[in-house]
SERO-4910 file (N, C-alpha, C, O; in steps of 0.05 Angstrom, whole numbers):
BEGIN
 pado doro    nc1    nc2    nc3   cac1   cac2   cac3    cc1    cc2    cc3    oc1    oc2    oc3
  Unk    A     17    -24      0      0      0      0     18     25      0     40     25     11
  Unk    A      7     45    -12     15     64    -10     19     85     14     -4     95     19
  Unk    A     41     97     32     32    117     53     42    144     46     60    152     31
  Unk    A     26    155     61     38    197     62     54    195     75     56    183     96
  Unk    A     70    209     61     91    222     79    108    252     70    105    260     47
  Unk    A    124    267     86    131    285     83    164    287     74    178    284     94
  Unk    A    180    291     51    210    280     57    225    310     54    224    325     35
  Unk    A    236    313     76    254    338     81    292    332     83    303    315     97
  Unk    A    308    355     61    325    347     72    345    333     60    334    311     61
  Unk    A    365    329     49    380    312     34    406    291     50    417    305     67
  Unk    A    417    268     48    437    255     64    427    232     82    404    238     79
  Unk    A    427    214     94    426    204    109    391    198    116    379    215    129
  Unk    A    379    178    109    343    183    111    354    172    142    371    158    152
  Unk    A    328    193    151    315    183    182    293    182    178    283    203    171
  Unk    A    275    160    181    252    148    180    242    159    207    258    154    225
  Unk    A    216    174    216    205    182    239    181    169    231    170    171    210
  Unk    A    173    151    257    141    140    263    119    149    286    121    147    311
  Unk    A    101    157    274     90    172    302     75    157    322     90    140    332
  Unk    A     56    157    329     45    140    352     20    135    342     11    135    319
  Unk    A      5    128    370    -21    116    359    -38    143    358    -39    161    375
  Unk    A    -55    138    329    -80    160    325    -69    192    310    -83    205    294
  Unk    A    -45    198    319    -32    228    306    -28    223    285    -39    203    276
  Unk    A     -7    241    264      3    231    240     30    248    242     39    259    262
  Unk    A     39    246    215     65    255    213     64    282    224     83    277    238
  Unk    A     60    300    229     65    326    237     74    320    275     95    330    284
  Unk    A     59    306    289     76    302    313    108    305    314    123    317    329
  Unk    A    110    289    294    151    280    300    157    297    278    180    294    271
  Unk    A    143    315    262    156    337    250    166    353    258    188    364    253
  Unk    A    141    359    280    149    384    300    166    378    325    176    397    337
  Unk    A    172    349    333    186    349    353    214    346    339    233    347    354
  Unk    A    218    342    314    242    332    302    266    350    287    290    346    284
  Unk    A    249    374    276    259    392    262    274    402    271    297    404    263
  Unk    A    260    416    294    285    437    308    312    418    319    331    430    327
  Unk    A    312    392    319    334    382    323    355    382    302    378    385    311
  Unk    A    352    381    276    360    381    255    366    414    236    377    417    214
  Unk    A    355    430    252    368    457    248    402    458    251    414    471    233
  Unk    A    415    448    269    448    448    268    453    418    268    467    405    284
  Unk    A    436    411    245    453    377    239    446    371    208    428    356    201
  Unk    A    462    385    190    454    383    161    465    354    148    481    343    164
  Unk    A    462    345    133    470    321    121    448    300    119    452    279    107
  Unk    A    423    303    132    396    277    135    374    286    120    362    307    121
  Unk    A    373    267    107    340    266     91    318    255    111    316    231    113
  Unk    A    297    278    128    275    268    140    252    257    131    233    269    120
  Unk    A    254    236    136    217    222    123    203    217    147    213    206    166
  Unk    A    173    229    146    151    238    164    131    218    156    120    224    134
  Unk    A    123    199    164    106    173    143     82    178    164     85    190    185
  Unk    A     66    170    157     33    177    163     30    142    161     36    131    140
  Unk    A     20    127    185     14    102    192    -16     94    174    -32    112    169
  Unk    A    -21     69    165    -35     63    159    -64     70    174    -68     57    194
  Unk    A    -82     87    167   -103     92    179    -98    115    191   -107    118    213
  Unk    A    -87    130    184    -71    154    208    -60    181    188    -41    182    173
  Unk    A    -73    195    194    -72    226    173    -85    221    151   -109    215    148
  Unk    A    -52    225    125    -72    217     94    -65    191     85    -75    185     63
  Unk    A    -46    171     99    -52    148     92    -76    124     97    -81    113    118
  Unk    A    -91    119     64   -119    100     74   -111     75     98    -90     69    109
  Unk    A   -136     67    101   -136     42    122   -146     22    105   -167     20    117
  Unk    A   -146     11     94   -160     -6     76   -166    -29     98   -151    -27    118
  Unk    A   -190    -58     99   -188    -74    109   -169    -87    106   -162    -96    128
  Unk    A   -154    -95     88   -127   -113     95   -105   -107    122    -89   -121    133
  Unk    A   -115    -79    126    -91    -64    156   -109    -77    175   -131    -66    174
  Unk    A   -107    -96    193   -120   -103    216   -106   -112    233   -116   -124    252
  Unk    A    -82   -109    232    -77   -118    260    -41   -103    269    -39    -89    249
  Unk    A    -21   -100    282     -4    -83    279     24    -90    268     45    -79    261
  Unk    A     12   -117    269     36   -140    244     27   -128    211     44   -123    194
  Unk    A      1   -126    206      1   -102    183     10    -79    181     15    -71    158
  Unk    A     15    -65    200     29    -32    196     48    -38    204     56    -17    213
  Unk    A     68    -59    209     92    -62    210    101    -68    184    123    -59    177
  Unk    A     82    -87    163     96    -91    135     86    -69    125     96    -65    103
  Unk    A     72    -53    130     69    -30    111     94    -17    114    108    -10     95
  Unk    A    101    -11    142    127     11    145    145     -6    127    155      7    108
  Unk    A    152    -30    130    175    -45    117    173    -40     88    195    -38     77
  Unk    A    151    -38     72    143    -47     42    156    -18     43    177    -15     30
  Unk    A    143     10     59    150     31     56    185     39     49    192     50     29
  Unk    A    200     32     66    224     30     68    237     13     45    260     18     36
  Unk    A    223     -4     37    243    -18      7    238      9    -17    257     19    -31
  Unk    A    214     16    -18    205     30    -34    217     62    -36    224     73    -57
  Unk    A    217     73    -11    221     96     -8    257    100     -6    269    116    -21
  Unk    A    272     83     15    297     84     27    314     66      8    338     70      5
  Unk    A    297     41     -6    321     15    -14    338      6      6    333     13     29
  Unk    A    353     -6      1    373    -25     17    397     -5     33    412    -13     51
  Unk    A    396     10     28    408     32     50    414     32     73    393     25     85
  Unk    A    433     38     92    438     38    120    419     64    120    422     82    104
  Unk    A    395     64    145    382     92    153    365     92    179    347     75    183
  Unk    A    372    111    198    368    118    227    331    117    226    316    122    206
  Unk    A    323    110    255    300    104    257    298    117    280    317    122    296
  Unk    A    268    125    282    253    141    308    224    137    313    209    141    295
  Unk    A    216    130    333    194    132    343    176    137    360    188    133    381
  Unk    A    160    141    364    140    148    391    116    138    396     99    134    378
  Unk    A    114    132    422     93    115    438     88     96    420    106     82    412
  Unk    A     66     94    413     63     60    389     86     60    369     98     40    359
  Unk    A     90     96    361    106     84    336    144     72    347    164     61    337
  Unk    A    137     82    370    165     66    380    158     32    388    176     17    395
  Unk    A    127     22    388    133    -11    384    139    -14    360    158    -27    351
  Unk    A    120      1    344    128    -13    310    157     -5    309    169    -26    311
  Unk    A    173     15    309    202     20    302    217     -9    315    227    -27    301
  Unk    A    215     -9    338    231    -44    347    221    -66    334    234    -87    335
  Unk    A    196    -63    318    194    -96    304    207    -82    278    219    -99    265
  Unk    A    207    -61    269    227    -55    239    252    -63    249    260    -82    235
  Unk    A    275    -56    272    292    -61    276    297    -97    278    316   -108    266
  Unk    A    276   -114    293    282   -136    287    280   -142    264    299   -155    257
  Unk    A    267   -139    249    268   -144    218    293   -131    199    296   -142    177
  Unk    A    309   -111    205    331    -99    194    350    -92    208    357    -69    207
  Unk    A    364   -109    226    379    -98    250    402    -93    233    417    -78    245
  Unk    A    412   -100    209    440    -90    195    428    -63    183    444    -44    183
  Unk    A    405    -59    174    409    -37    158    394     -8    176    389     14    166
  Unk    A    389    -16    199    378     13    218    398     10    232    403     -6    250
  Unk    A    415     37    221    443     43    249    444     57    265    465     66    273
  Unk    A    413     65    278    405     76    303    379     80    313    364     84    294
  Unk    A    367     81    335    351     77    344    348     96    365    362    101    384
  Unk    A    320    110    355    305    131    381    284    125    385    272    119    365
  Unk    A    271    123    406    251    112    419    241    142    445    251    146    467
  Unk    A    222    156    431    216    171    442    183    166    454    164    162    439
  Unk    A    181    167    485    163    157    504    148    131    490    125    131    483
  Unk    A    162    115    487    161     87    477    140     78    492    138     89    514
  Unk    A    110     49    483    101     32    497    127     14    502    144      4    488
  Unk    A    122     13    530    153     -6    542    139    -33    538    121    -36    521
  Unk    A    151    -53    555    144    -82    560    110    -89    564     99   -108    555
  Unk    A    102    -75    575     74    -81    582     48    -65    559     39    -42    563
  Unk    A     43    -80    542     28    -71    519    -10    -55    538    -23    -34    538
  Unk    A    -11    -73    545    -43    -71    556    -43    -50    576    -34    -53    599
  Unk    A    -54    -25    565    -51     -9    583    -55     -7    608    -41      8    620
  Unk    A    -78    -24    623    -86    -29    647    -63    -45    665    -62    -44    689
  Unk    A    -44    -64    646    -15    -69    666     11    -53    668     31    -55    682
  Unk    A     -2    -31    644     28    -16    646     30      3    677     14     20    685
  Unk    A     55     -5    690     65     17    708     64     47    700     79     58    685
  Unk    A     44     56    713     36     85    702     38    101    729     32     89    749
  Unk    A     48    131    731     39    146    752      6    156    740     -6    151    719
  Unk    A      1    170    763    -24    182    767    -31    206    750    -26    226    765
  Unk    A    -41    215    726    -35    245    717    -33    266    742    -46    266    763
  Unk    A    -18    277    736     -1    296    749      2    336    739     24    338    729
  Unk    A     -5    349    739      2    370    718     19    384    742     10    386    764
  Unk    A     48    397    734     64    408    758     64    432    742     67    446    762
  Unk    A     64    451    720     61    470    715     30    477    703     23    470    680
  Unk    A      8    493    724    -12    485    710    -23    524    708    -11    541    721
  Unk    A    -42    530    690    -45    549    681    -70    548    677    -77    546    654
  Unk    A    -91    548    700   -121    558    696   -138    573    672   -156    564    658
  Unk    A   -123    602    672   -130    621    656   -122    611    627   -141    610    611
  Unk    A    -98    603    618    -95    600    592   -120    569    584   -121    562    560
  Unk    A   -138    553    604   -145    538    588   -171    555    589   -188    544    575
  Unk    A   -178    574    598   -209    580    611   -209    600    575   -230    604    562
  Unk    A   -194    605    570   -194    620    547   -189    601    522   -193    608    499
  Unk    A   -182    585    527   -187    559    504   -207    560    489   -226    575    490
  Unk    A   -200    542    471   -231    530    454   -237    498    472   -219    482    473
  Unk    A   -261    494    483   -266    477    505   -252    458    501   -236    448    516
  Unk    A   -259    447    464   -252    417    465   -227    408    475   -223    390    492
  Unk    A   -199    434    454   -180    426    451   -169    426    485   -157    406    494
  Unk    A   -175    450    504   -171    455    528   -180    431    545   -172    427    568
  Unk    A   -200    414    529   -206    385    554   -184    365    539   -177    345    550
  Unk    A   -176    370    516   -157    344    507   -132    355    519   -118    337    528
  Unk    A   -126    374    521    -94    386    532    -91    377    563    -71    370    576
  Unk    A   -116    379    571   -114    386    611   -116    348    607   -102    333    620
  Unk    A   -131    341    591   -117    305    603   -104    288    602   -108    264    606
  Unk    A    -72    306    594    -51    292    576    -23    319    580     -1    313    571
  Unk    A    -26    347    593     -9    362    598     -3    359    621    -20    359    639
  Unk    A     28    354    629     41    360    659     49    393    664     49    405    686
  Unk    A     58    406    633     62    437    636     44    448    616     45    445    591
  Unk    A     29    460    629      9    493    606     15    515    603      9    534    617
  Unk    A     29    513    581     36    537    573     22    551    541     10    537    524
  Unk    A     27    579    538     20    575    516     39    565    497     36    573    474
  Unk    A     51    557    500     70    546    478     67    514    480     73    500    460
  Unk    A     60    505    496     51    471    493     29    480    478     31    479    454
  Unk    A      6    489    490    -13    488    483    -15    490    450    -26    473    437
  Unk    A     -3    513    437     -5    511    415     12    486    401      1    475    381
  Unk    A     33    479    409     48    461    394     23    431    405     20    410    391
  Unk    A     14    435    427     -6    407    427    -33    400    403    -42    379    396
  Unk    A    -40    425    396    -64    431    383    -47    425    352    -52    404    340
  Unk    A    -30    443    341    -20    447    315     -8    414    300    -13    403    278
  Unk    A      8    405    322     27    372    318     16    353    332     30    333    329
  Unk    A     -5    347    349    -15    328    356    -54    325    353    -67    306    346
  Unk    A    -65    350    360    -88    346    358   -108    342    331   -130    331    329
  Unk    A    -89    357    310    -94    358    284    -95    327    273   -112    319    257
  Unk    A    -78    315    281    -75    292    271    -91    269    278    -93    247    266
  Unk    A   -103    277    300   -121    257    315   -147    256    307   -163    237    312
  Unk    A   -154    284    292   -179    291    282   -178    274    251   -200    270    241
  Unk    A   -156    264    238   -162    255    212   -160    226    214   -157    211    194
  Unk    A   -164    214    244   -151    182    241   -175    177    226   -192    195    223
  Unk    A   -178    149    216   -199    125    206   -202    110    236   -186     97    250
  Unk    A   -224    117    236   -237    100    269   -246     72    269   -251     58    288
  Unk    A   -247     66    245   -247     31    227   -239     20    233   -241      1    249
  Unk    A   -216     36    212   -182     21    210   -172     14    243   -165     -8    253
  Unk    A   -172     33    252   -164     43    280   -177     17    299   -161      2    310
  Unk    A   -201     14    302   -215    -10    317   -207    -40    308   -208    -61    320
  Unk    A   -197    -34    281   -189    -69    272   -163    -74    286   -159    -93    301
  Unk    A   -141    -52    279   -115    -49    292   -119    -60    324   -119    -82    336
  Unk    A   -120    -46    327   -135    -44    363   -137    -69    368   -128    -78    389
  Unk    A   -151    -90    347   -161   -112    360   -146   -133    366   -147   -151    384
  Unk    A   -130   -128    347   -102   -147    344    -70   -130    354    -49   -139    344
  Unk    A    -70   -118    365    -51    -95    378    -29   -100    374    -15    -88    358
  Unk    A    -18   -133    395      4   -137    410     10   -157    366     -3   -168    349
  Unk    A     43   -148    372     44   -166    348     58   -191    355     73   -188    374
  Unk    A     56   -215    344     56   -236    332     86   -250    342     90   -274    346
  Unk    A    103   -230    344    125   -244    354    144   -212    371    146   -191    359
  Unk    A    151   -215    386    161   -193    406    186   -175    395    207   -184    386
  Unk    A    182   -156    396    206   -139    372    239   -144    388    260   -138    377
  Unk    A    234   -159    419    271   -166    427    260   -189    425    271   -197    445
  Unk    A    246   -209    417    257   -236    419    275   -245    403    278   -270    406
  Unk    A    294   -231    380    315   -237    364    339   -228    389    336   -228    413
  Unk    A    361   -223    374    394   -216    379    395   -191    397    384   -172    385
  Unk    A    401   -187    413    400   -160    421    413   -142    402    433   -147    388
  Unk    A    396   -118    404    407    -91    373    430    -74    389    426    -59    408
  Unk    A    455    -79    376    476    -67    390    491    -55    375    514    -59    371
  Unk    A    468    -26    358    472      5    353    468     23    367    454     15    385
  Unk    A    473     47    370    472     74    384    434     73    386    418     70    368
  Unk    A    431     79    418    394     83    416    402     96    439    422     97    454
  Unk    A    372    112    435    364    132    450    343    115    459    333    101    441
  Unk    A    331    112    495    303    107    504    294    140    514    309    151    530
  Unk    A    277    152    507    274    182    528    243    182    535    224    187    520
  Unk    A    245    172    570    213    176    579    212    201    594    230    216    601
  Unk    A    190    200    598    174    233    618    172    211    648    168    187    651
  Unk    A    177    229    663    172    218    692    144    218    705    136    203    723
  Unk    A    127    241    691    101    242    697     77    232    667     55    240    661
  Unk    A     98    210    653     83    208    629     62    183    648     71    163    660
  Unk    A     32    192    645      3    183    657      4    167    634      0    146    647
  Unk    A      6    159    610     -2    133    588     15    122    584      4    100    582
  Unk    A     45    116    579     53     85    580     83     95    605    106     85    605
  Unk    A     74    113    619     95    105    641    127    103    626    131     98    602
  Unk    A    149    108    649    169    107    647    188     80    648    206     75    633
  Unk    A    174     60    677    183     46    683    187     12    665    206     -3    659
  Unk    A    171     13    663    171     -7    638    193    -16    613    200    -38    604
  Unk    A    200     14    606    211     17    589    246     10    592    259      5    573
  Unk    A    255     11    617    266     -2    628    283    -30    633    305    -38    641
  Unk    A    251    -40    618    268    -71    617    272    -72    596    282    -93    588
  Unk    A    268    -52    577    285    -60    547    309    -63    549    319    -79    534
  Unk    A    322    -52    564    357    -46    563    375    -60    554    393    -54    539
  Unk    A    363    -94    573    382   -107    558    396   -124    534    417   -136    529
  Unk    A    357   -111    512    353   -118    487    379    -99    479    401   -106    470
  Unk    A    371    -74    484    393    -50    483    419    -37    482    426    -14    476
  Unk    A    435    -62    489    463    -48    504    479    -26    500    501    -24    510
  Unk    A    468     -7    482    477     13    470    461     40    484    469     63    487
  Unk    A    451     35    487    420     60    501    428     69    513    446     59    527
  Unk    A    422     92    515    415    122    532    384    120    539    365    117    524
  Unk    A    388    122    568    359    108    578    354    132    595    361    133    619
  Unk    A    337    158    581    336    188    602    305    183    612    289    173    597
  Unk    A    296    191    639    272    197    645    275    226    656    287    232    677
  Unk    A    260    243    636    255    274    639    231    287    663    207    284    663
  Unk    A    245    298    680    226    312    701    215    327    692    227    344    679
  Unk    A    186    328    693    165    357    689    164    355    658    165    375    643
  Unk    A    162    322    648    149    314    621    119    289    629    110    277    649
  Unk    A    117    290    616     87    268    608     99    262    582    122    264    574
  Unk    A     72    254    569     75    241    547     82    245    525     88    228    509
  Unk    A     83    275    521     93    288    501    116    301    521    111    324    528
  Unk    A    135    293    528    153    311    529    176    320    515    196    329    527
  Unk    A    173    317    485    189    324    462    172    361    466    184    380    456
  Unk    A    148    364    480    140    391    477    152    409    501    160    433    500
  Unk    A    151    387    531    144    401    548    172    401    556    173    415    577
  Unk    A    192    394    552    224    395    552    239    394    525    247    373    514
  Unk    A    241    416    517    245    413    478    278    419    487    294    406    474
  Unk    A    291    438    511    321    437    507    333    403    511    352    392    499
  Unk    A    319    396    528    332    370    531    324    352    511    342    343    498
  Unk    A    303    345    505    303    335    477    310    335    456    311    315    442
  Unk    A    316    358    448    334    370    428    368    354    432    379    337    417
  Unk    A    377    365    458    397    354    469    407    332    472    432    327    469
  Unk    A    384    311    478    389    282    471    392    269    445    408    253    437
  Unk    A    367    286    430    366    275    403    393    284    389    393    267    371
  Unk    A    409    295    386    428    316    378    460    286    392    479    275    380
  Unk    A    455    284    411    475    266    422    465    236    403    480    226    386
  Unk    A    450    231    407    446    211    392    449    205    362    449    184    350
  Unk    A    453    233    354    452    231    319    491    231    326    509    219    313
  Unk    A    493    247    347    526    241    344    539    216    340    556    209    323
  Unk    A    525    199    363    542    171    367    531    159    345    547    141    338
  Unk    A    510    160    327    509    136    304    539    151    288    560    138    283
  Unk    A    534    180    281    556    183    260    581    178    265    598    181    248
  Unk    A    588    167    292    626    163    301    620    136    293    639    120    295
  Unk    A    601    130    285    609     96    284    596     92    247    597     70    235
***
């Protein structure tokens, strides 16, 4: 099948996958400004099957299908090429089953607020939502909806989350396929576990929020020793998006991490 995507950028493709329900503009906006003082990479922004402007067709049902889509994507788009991978929350499970499927040709790995070990959200080790920077007035002047989607998923309100939450995440959520989306869903967990191969021993980034309320920090954790290469950061005064709500350090990580693939 065919997917959307956005390609910025010439050198080196980095494949970015977004999560569940957004589309490519999430990891546009968390990704770009990393790539302002790092010239040499061609960014591809892929839109998941069912997710922005890529269709859902019934054949996508389950997440072993949007894992060969990303793969079919990557022969098609990248070829046989060595090229860096990134992901978030779901799209950081699908990114580890692309890595088990191409561990020679993905020569790095970011995993940004990754679903860790525990798929079902009701077992995942979660804190409590939490908001430690909170801002009354800026939601009371909101537009309700977006102001009830921000307050159940923001640890800091600012206007500058706020807009970057509405512009790179909310937009995207409004174009999913709720179909597609329910068949996925039904079949979630895939088919064979993205470490039950070799452990992947390239340069990775893990980076969780300490107050991320949906797949938790702790979990993620026991990836490590799939990992041995990882940078395993948990960010204070982030949640689940904290590519928004800590952009110096994110930046910062992401930026170290593009270093250590290129020394090697």
């Amino acid at each position: 099948m065919t997917l959307h995507y956005v390609d910025k950028g010439a050198g080196t493709s980095v494949l970015a996958i977004h999560g569940w329900t957004p589309d490519h503009r999430l990891m546009l906006g968390c990704m770009e400004p990393v790539f302002e003082t790092k010239p040499g990479y061609r960014r591809l922004y892929v839109d998941l099957p069912g997710m922005g402007r890529s269709p859902g067709p019934p054949s996508i049902a389950s997440s072993d299908d949007v894992v060969d889509a990303v793969l079919e994507f990557v022969d098609e788009v990248i070829g046989d090429v060595p090229f860096l991978l990134a992901g978030e929350s779901y799209g950081g499970y699908v990114a580890r089953a692309v890595v088990r499927a191409r561990p020679e040709q993905v020569r790095g790995l970011a995993l940004i607020c990754p679903v860790g070990t525990a798929l079902d959200r009701a077992e995942r080790t979660r804190p409590e939502h939490q908001v430690l920077r909170p801002d009354p007035e800026l939601l009371a002047a909101a537009d309700p909806r977006v102001a009830a989607e921000f307050d159940e998923i923001a640890v800091v309100q600012t206007p500058e989350t706020l807009r970057r939450f509405r512009d790179e995440i909310l937009v995207g959520l409004d174009l999913a396929d709720t179909e597609a989306m329910a068949r996925i869903a039904g079949r979630w967990a895939l088919r064979t576990s993205p470490e039950s191969g070799p452990p992947y021993t390239r340069p990775t980034l893990i980076l969780t929020g300490r107050q991320d309320s949906s797949v938790g920090y702790a979990d993620q954790f026991a990836l490590l020793p799939h990992y041995p290469r990882a940078t395993f950061a948990v960010l204070d005064v982030a949640g689940h998006n904290a590519q928004i709500e800590q952009p110096e350090l994110f930046n910062a990580l992401m930026r170290e991490w593009l270093d250590r693939v290129a020394a090697e």
